[in-house]
N, CA, C and O atoms as CSV, one atom per row, in Angstrom:
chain,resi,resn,atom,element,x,y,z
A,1,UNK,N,N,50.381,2.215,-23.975
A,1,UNK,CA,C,51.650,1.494,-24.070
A,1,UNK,C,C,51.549,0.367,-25.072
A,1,UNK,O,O,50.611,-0.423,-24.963
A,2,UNK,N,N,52.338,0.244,-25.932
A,2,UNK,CA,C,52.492,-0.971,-26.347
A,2,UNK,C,C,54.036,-1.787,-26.726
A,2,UNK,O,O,54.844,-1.221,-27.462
A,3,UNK,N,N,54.247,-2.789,-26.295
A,3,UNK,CA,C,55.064,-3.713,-26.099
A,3,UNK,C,C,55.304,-4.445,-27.606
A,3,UNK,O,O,54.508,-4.769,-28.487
A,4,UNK,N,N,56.526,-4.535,-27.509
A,4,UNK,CA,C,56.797,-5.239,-29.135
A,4,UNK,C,C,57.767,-5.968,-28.904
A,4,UNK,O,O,58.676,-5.418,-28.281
A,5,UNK,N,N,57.980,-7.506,-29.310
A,5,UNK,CA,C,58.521,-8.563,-29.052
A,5,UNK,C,C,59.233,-9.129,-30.231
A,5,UNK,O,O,58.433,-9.701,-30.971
A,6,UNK,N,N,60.377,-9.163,-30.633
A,6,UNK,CA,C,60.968,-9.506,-32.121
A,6,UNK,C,C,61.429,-11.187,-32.035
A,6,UNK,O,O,61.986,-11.710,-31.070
A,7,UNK,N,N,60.991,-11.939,-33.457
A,7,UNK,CA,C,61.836,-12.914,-33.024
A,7,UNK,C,C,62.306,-13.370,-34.553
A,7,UNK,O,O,62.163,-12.540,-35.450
A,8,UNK,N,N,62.990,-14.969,-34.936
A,8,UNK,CA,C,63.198,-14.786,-36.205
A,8,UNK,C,C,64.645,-14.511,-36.472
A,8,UNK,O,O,65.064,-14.584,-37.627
A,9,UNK,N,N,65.483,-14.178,-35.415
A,9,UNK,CA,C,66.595,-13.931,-35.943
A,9,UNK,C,C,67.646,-15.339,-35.904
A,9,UNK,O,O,67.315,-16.415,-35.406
A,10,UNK,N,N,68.979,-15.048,-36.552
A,10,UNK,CA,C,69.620,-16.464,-36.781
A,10,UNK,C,C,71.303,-16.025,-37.448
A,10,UNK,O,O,71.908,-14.961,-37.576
A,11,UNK,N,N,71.538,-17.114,-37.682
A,11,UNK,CA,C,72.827,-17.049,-38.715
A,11,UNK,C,C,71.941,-17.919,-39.787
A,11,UNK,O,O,70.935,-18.596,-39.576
A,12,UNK,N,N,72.694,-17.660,-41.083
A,12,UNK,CA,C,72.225,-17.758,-42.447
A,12,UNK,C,C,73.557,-17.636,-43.448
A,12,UNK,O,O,74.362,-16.743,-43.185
A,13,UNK,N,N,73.770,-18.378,-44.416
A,13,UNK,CA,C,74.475,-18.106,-45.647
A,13,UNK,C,C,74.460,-16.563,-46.804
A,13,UNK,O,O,73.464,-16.206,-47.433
A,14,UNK,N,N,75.181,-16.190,-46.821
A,14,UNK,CA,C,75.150,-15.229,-47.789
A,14,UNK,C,C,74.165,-15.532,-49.096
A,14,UNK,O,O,74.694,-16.460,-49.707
A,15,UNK,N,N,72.955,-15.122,-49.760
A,15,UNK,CA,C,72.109,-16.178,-50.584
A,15,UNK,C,C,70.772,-15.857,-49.614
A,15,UNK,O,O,69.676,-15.386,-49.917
A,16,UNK,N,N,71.173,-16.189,-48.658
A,16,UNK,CA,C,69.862,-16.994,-48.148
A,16,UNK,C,C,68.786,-16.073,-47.140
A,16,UNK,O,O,69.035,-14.933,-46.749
A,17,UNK,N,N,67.613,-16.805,-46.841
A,17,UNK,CA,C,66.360,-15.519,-46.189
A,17,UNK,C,C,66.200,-16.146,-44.821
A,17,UNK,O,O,66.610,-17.239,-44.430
A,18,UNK,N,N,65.535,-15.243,-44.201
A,18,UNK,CA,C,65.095,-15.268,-42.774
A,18,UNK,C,C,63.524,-14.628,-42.724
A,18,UNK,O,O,63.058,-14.684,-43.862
A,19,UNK,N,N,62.688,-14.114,-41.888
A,19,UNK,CA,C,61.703,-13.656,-41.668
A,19,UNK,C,C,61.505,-13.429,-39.997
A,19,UNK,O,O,61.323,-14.289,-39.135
A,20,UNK,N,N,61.589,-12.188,-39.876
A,20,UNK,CA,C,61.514,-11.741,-38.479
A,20,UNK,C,C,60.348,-11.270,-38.709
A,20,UNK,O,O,59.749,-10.793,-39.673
A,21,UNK,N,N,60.025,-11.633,-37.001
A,21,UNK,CA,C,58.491,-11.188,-36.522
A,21,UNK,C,C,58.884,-10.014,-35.496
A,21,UNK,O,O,59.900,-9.540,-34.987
A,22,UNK,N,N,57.202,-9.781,-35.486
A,22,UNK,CA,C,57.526,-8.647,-34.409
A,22,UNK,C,C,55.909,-8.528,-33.759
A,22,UNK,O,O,54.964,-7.886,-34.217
A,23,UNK,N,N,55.974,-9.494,-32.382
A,23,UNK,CA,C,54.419,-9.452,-31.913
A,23,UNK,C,C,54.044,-8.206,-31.386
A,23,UNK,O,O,55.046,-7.652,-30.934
A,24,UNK,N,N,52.985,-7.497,-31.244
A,24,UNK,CA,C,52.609,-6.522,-30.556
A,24,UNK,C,C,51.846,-6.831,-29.236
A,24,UNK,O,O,51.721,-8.026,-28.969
A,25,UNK,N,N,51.494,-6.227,-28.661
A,25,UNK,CA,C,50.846,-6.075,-27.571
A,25,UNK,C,C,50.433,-4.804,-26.994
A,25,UNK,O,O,51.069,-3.759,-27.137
A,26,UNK,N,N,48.982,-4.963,-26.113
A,26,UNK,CA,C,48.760,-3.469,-25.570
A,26,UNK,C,C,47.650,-2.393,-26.627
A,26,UNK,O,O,46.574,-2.666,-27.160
A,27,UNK,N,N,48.261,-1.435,-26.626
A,27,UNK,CA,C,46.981,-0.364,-27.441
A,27,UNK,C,C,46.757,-1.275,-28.825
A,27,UNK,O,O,47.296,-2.300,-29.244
A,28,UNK,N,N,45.892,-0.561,-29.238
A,28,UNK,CA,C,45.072,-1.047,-30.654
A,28,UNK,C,C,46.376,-0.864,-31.489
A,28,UNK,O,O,46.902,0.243,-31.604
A,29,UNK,N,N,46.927,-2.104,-32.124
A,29,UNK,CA,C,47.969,-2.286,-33.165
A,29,UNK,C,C,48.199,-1.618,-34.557
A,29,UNK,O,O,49.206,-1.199,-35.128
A,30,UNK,N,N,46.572,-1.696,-34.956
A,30,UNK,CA,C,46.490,-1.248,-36.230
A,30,UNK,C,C,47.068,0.602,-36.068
A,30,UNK,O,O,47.652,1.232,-36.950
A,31,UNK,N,N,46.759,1.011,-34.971
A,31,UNK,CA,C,46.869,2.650,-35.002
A,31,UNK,C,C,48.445,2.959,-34.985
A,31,UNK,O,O,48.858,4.110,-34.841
A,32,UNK,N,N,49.069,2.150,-35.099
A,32,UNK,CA,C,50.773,2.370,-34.770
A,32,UNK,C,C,51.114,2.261,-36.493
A,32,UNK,O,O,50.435,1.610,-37.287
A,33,UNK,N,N,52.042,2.875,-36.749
A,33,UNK,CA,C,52.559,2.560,-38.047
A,33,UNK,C,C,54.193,1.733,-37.533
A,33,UNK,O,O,54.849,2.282,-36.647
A,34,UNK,N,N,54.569,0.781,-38.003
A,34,UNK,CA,C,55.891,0.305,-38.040
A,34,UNK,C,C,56.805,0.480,-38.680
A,34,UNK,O,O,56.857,0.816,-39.863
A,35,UNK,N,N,57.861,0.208,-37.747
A,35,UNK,CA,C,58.870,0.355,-38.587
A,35,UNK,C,C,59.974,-0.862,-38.023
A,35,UNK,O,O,59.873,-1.392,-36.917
A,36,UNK,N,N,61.430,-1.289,-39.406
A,36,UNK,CA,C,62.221,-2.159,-38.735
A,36,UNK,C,C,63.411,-1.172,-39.094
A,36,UNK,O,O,63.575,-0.324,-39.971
A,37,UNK,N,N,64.113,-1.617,-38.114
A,37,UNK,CA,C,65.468,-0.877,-37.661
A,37,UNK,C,C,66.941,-1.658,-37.909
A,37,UNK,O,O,66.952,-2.831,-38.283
A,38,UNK,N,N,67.906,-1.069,-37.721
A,38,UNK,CA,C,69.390,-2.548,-37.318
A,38,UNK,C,C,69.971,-1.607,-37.168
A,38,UNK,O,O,69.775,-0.442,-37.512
A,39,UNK,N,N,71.172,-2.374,-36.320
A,39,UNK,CA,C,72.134,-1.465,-35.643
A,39,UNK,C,C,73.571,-2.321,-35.871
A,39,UNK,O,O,73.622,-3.357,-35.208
A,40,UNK,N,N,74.599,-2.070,-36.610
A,40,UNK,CA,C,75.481,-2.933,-36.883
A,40,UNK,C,C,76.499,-2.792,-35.921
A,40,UNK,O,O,76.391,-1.639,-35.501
A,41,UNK,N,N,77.701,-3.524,-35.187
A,41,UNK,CA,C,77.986,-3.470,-34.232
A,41,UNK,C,C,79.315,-1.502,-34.562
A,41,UNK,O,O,79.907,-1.600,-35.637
A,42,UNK,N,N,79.520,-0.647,-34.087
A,42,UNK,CA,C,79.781,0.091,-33.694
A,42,UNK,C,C,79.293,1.277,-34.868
A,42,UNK,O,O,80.158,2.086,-35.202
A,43,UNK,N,N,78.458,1.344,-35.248
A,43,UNK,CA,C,77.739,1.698,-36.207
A,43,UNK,C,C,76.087,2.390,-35.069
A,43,UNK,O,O,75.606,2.060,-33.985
A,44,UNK,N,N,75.798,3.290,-35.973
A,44,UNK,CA,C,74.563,4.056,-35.504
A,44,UNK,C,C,73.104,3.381,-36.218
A,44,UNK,O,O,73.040,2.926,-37.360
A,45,UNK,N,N,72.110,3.442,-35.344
A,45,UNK,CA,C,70.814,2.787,-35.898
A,45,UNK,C,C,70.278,2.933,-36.893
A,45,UNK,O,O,69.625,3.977,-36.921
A,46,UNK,N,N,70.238,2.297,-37.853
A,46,UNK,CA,C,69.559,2.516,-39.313
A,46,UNK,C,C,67.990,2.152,-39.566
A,46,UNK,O,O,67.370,1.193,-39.104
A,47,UNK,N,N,67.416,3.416,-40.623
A,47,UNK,CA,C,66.175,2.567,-40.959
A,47,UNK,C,C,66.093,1.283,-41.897
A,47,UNK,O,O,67.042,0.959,-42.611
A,48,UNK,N,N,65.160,0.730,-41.861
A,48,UNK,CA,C,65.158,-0.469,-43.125
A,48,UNK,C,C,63.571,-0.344,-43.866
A,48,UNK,O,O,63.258,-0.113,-45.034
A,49,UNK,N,N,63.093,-0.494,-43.159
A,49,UNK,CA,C,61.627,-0.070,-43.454
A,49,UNK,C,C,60.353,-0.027,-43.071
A,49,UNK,O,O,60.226,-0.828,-42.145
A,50,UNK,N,N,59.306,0.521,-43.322
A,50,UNK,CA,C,58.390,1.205,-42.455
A,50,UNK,C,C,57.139,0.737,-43.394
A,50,UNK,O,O,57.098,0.505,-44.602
A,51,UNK,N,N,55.915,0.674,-42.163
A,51,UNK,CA,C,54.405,0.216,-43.283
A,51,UNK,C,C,53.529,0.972,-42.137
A,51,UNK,O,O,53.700,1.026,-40.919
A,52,UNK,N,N,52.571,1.511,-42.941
A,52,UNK,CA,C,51.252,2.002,-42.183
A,52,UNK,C,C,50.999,1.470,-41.314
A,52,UNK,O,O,51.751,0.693,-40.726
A,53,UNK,N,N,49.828,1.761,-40.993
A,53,UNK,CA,C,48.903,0.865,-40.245
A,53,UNK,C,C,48.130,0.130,-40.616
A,53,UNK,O,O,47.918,-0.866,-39.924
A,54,UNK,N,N,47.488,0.300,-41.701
A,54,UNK,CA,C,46.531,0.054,-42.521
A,54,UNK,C,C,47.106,-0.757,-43.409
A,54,UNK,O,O,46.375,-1.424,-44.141
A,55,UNK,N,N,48.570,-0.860,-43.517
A,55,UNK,CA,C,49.570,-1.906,-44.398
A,55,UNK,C,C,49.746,-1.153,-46.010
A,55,UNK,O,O,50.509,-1.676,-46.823
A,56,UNK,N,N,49.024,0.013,-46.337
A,56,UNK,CA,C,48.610,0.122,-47.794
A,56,UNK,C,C,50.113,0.783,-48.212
A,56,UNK,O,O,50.728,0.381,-49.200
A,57,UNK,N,N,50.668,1.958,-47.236
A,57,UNK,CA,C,51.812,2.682,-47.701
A,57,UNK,C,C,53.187,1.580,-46.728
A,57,UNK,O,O,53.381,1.063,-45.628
A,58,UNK,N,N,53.827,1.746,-48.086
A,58,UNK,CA,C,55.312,1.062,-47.455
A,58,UNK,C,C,56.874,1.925,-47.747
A,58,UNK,O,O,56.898,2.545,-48.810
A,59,UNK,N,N,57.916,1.983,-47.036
A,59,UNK,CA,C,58.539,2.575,-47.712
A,59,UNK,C,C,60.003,2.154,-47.231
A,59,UNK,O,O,60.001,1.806,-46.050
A,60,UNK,N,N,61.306,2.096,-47.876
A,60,UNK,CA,C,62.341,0.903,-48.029
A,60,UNK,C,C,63.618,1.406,-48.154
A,60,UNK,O,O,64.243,1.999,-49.033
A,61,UNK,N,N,63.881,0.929,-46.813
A,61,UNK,CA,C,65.846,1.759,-47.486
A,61,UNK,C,C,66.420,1.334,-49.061
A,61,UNK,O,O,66.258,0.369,-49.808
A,62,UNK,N,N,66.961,2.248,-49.101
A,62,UNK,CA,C,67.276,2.143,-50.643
A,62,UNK,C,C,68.513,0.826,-50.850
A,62,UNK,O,O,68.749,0.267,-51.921
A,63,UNK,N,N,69.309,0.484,-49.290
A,63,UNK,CA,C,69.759,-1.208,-49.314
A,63,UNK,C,C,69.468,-1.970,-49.249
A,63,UNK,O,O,70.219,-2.945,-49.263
A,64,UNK,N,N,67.810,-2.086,-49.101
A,64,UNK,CA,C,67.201,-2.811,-49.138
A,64,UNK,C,C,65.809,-3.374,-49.662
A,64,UNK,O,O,65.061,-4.281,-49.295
A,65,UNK,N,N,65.793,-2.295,-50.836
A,65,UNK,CA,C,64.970,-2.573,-52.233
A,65,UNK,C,C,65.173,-3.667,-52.920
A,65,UNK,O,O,66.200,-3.999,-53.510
A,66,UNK,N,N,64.269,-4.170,-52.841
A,66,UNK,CA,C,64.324,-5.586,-53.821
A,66,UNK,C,C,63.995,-6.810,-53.309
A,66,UNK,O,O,63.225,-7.679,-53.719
A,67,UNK,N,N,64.953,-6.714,-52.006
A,67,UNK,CA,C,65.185,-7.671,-51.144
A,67,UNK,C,C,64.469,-7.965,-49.916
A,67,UNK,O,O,64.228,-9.053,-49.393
A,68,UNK,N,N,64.165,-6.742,-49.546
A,68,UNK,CA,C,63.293,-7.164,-48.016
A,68,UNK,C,C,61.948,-6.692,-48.470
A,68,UNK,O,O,61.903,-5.820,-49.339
A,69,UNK,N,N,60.688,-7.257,-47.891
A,69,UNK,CA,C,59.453,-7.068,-47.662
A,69,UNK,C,C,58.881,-6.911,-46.590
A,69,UNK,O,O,58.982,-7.901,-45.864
A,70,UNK,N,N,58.327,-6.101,-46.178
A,70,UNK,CA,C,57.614,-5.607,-44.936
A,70,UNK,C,C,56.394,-5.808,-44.587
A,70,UNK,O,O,55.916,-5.527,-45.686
A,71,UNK,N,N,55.438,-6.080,-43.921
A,71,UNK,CA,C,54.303,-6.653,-43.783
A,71,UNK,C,C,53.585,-6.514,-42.983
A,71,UNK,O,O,54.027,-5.643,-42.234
A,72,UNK,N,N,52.372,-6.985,-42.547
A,72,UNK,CA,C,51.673,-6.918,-40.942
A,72,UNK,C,C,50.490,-7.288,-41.146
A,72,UNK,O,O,49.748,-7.037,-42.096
A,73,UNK,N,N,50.284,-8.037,-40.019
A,73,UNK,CA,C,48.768,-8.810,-40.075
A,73,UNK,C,C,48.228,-8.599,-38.589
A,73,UNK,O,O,48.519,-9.304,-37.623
A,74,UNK,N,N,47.138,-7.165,-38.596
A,74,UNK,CA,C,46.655,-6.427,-37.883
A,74,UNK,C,C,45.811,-7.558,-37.155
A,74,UNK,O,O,45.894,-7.300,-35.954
A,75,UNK,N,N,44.979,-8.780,-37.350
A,75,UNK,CA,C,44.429,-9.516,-36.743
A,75,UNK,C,C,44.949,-10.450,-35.648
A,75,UNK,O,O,44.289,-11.016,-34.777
A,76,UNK,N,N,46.781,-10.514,-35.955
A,76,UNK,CA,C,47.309,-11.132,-35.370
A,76,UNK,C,C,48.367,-10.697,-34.899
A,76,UNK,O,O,49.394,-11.339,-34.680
A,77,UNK,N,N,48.032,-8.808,-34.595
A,77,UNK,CA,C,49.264,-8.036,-33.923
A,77,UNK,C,C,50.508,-8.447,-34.427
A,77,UNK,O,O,51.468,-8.652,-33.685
A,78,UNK,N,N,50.543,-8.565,-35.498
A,78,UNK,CA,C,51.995,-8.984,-35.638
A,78,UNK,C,C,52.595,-7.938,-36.910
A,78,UNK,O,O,51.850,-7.507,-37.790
A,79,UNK,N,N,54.012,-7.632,-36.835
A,79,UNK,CA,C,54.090,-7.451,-38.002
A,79,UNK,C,C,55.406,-8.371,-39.015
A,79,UNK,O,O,55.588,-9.471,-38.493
A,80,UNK,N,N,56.137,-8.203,-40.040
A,80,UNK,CA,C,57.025,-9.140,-40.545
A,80,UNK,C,C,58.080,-8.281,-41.537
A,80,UNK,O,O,57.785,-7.269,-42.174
A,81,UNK,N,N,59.275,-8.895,-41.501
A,81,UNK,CA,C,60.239,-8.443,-42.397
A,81,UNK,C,C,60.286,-9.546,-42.807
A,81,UNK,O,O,59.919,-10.410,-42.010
A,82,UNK,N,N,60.610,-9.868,-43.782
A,82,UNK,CA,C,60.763,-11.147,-44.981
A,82,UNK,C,C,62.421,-10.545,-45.988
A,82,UNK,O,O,62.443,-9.620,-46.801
A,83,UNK,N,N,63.684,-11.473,-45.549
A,83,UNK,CA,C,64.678,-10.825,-45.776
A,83,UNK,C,C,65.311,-11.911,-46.749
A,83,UNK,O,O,65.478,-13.035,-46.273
A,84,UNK,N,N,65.833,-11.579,-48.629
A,84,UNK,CA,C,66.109,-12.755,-48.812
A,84,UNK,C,C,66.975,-11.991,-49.731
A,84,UNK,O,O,66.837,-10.799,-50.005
A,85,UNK,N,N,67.812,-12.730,-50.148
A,85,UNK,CA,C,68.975,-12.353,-50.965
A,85,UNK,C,C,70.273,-11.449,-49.473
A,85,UNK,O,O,70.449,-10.232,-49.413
A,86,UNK,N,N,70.786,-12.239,-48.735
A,86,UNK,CA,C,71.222,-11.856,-47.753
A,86,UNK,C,C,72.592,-11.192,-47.726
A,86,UNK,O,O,73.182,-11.350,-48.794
A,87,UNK,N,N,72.923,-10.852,-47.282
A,87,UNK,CA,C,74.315,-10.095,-47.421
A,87,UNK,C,C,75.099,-10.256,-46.311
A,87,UNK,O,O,74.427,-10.188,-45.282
A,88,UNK,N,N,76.465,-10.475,-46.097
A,88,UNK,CA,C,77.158,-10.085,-45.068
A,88,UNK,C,C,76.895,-8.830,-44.116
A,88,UNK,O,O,76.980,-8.722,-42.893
A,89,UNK,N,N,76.546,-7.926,-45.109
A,89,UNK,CA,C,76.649,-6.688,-44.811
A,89,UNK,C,C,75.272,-6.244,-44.201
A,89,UNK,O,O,74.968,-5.125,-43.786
A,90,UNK,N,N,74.426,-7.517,-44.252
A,90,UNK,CA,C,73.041,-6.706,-43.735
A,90,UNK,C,C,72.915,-7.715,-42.068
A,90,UNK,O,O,71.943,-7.954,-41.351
A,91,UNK,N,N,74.004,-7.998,-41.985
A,91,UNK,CA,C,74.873,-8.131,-40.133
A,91,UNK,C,C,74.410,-7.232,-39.388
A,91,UNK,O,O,74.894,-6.109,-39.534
A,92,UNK,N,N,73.302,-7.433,-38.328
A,92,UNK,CA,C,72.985,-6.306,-37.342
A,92,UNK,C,C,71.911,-6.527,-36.357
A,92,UNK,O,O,70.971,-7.159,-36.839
A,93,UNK,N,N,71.807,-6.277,-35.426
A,93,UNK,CA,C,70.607,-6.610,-34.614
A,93,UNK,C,C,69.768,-5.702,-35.440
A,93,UNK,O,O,70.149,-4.690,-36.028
A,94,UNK,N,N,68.612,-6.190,-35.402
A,94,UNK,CA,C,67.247,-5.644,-35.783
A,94,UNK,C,C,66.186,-5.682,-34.571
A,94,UNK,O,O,66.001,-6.589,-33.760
A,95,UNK,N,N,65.395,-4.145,-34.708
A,95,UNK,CA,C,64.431,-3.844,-34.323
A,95,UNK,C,C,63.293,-3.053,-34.691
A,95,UNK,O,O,63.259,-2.182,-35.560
A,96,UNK,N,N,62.463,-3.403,-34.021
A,96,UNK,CA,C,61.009,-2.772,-34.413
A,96,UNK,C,C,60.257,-2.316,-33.698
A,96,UNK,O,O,60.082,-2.666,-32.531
A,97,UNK,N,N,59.685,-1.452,-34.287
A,97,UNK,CA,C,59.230,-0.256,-33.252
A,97,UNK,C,C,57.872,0.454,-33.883
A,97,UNK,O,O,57.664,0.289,-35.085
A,98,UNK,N,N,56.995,1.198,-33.140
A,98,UNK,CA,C,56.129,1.704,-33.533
A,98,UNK,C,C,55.898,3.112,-33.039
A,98,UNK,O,O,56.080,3.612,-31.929
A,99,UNK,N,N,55.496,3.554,-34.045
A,99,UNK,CA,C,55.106,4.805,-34.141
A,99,UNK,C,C,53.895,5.464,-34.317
A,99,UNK,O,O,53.216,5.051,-35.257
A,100,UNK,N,N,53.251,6.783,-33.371
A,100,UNK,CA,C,51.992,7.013,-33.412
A,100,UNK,C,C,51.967,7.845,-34.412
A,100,UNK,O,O,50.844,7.838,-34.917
A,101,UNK,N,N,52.885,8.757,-35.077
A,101,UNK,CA,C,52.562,9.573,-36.078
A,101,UNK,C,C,51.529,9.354,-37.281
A,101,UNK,O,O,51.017,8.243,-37.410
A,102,UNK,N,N,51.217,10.385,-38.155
A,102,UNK,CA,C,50.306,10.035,-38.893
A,102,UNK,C,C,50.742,9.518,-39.937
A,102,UNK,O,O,50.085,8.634,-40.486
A,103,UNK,N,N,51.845,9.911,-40.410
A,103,UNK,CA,C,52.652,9.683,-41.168
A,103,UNK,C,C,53.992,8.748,-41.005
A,103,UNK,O,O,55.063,8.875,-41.599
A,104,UNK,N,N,53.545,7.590,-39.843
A,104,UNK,CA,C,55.358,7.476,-38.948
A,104,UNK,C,C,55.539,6.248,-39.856
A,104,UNK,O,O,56.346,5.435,-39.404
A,105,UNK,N,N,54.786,5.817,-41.425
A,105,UNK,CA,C,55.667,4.848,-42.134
A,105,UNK,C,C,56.917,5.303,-42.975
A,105,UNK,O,O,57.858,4.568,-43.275
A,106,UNK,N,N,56.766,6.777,-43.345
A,106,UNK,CA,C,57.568,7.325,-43.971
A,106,UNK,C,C,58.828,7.738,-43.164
A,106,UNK,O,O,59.940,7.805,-43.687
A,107,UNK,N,N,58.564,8.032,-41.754
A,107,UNK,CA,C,59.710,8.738,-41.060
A,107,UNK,C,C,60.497,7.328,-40.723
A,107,UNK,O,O,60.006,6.255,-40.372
A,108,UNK,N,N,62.082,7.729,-40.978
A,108,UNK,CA,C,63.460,6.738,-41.571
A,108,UNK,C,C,64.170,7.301,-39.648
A,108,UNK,O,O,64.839,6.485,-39.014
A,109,UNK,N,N,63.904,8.490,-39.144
A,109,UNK,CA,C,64.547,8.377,-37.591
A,109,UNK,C,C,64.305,8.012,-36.744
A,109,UNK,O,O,63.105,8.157,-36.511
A,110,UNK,N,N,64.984,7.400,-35.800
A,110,UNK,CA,C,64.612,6.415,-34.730
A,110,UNK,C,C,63.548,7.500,-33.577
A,110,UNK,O,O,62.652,7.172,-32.800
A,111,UNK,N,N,64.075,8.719,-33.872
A,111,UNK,CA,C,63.364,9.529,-32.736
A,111,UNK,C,C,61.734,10.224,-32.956
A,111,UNK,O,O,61.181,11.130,-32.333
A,112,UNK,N,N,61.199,9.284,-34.245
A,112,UNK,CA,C,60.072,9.383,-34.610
A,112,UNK,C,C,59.063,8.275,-34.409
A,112,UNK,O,O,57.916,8.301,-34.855
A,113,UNK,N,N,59.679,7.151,-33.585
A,113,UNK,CA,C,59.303,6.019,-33.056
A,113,UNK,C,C,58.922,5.901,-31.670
A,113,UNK,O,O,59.913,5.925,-30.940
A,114,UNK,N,N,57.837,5.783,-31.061
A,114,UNK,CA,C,57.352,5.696,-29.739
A,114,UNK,C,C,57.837,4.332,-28.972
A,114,UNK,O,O,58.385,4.371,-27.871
A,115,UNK,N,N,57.667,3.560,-29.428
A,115,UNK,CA,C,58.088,1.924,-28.820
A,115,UNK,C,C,58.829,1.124,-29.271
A,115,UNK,O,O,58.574,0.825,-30.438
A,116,UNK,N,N,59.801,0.556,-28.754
A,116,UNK,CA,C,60.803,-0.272,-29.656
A,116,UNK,C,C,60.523,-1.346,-28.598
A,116,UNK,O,O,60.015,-1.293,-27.478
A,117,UNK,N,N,61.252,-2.767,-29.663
A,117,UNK,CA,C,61.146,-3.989,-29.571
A,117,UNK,C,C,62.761,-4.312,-28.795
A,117,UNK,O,O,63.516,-3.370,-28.555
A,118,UNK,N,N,63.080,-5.532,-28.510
A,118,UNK,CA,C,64.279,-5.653,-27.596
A,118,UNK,C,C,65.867,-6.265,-28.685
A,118,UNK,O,O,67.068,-6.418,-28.460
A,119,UNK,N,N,65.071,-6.420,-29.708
A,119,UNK,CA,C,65.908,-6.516,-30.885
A,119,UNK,C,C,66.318,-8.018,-30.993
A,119,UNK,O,O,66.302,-8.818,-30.057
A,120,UNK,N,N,66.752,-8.320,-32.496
A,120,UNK,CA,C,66.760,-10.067,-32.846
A,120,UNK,C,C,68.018,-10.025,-33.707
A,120,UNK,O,O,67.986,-9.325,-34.719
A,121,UNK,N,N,69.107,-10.698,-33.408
A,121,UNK,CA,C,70.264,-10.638,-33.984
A,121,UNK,C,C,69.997,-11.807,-35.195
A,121,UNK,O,O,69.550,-12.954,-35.167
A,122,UNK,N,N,70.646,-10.668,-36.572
A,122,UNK,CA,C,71.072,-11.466,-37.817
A,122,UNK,C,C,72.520,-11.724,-38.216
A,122,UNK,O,O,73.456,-10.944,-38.390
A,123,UNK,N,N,72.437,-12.913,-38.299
A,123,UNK,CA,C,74.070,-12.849,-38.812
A,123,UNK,C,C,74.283,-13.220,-39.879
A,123,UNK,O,O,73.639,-14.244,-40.109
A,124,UNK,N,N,75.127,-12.776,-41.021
A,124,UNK,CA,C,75.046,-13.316,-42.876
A,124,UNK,C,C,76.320,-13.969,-42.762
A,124,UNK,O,O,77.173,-13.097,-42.595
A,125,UNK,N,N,76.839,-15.147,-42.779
A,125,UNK,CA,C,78.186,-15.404,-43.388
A,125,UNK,C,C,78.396,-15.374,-44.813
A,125,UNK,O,O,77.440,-15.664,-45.533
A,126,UNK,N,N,79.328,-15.115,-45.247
A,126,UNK,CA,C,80.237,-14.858,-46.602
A,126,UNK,C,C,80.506,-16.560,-46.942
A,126,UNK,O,O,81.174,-16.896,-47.920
């Protein structure tokens, strides 16, 4: 089992960054690949982006190239989205979740994810 705890979320200016965490807990961290998620309100769960385990492979919704960075620091179970150049439009609870696959930085569906986090609301004003 492992438990994932998100925090980091806020209201923010259109412009401006945030950095959500996401503590782990439970099985060995490094063996999970991550991923972050959002769910905009009547809207279906989206990927945002996903990193190994090992941190080396990363991979990035295409709305969010440029702008978000993904991260993780296996010593300190944690992992990180780093979100800057903000958008109205990137309005959504976010979550994170892990996955045992071998490959689960690349997989973008929620149903390729073993554990999810309880989610951290972003809000962008215009």
């Amino acid at each position: 089992q492992v438990q994932l705890v998100e925090s980091g979320g806020g209201l923010v200016q259109a412009g401006g960054s945030l950095r959500l965490s996401c503590a782990a807990s439970g099985r060995t961290f490094s063996s999970y690949a991550m991923g972050w998620f959002r769910q905009a309100p009547g809207k279906e769960r989206e990927f945002v982006a996903g990193i190994s385990g090992s941190g080396r492979s990363l991979n990035y919704a295409d709305s969010v190239k440029g702008r978000f960075t993904i991260s993780r620091d296996n010593a300190k179970n944690t992992g990180y989205l780093q979100m800057n150049s903000l958008k109205p439009e990137d309005t959504a609870v976010y979550y994170c979740a892990a996955s045992s696959a071998l490959t689960g930085w690349s997989i973008t569906r929620t149903s390729g994810y073993d554990y999810w986090g309880q989610g951290t609301q972003v809000t962008v004003s215009s």
